[in-house]
NULOLO-594826 format. One record per residue (C-alpha): residue number from 1; x, y, z; chain. Coordinates in Angstrom, 3 decimals. Example, Ala and Ser with C-alpha at 12.3 -4.5 7.8 and 13.67 -1.06 7.14 Angstrom:
# residues 2
+-----+----------+----------+----------+------+
| pos |        u |        v |        w | unit |
+-----+----------+----------+----------+------+
|   1 |   12.300 |   -4.500 |    7.800 |    A |
|   2 |   13.670 |   -1.060 |    7.140 |    A |
+-----+----------+----------+----------+------+
***
This chain:
# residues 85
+-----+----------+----------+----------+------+
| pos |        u |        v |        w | unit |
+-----+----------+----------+----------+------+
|   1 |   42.845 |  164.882 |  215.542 |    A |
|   2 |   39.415 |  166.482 |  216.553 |    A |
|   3 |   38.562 |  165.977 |  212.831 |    A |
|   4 |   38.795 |  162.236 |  212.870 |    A |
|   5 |   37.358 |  161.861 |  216.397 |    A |
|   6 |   34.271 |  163.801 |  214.751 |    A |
|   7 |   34.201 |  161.705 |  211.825 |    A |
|   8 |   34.734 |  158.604 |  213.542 |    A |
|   9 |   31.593 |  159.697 |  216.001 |    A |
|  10 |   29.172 |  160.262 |  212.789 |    A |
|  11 |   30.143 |  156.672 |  211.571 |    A |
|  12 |   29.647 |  154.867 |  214.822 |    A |
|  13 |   26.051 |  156.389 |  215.110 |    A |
|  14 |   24.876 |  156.121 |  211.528 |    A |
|  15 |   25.912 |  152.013 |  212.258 |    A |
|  16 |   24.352 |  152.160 |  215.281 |    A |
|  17 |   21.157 |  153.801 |  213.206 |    A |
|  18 |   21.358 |  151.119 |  210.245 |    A |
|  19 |   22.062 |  147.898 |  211.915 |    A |
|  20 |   20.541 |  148.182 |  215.486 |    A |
|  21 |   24.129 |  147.523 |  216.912 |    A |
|  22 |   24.433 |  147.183 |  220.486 |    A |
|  23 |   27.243 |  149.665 |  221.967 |    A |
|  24 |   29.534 |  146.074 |  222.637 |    A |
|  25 |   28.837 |  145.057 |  218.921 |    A |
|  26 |   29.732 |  149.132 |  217.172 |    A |
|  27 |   33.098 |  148.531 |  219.293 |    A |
|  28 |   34.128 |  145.172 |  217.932 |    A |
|  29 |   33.217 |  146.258 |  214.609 |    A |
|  30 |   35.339 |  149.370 |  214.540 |    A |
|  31 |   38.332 |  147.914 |  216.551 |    A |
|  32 |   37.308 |  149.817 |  219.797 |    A |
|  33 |   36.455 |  150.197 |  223.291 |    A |
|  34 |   33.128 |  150.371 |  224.764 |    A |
|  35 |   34.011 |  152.967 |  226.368 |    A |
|  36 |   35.462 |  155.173 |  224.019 |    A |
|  37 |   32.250 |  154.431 |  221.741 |    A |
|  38 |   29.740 |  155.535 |  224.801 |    A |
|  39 |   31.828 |  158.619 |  225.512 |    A |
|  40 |   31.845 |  159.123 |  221.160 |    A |
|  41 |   28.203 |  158.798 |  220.973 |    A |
|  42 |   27.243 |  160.442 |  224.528 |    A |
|  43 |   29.174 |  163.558 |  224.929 |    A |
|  44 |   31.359 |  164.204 |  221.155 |    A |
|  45 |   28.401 |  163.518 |  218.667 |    A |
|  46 |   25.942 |  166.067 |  220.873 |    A |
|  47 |   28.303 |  168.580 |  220.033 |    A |
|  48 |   28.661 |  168.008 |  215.859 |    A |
|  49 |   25.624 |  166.630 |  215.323 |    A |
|  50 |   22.761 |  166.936 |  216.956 |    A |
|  51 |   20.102 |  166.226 |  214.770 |    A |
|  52 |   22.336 |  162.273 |  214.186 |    A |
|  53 |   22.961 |  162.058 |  218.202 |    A |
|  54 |   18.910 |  162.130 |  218.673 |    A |
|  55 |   18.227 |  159.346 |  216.309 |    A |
|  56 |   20.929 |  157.173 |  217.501 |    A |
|  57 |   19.991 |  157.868 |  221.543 |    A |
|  58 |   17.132 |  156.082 |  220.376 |    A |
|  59 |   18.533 |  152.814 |  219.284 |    A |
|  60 |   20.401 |  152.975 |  222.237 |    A |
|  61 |   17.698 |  153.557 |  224.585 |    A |
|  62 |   15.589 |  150.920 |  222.938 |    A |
|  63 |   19.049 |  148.628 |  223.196 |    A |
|  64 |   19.316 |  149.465 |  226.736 |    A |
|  65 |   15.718 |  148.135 |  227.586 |    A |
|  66 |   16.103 |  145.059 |  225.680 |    A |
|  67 |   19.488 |  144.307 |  228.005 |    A |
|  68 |   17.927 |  141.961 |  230.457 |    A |
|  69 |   16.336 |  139.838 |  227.764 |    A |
|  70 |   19.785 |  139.287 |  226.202 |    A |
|  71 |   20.987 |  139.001 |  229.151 |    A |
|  72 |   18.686 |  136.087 |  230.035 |    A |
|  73 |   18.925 |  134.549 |  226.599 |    A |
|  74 |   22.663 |  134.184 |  226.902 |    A |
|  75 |   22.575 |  132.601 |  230.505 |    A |
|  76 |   19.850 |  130.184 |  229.038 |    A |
|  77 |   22.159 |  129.116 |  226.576 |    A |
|  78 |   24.864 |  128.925 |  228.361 |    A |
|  79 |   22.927 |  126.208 |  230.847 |    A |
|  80 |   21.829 |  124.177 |  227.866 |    A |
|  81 |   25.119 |  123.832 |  226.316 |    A |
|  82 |   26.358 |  122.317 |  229.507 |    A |
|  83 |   23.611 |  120.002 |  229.863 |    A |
|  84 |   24.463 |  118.982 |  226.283 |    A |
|  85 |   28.374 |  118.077 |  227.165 |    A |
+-----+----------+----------+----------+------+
***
């Protein structure tokens, strides 16, 4: 069990790493919850990996600060699709 857990950790983050993949976007793609991909990446990959868990805190962080701007992007399209209709 632990093994797969670890191995499962190491993929989410080197995604994370490659793509740029928001936490919400590494769960879809692996068929899991947010949750269980924060708690992966946040407390289990510290533990087997650290070198892996620094680089991918990174992508996160940077993810993290970008939030708003998504955030605002989506509501903006939201508005104009029901202007559209």
């Amino acid at each position: 069990m632990a093994d797969t857990i670890e191995k499962r950790a190491c993929e989410l983050a080197v995604y994370i790493i490659e793509t740029g993949a928001t936490v919400r976007a590494a769960a879809k793609r692996f068929g899991i919850s947010k949750s269980t991909v924060h708690k992966d990446l946040s407390q289990r990959l510290p533990q087997y990996n650290k070198s892996l868990y620094y680089q991918v805190r990174c992508v996160l962080d940077e993810n993290k600060a970008q939030r708003h701007i998504r955030g605002g992007i989506a509501t903006q399209r939201k508005y104009k699709e029901r202007i559209i209709k």
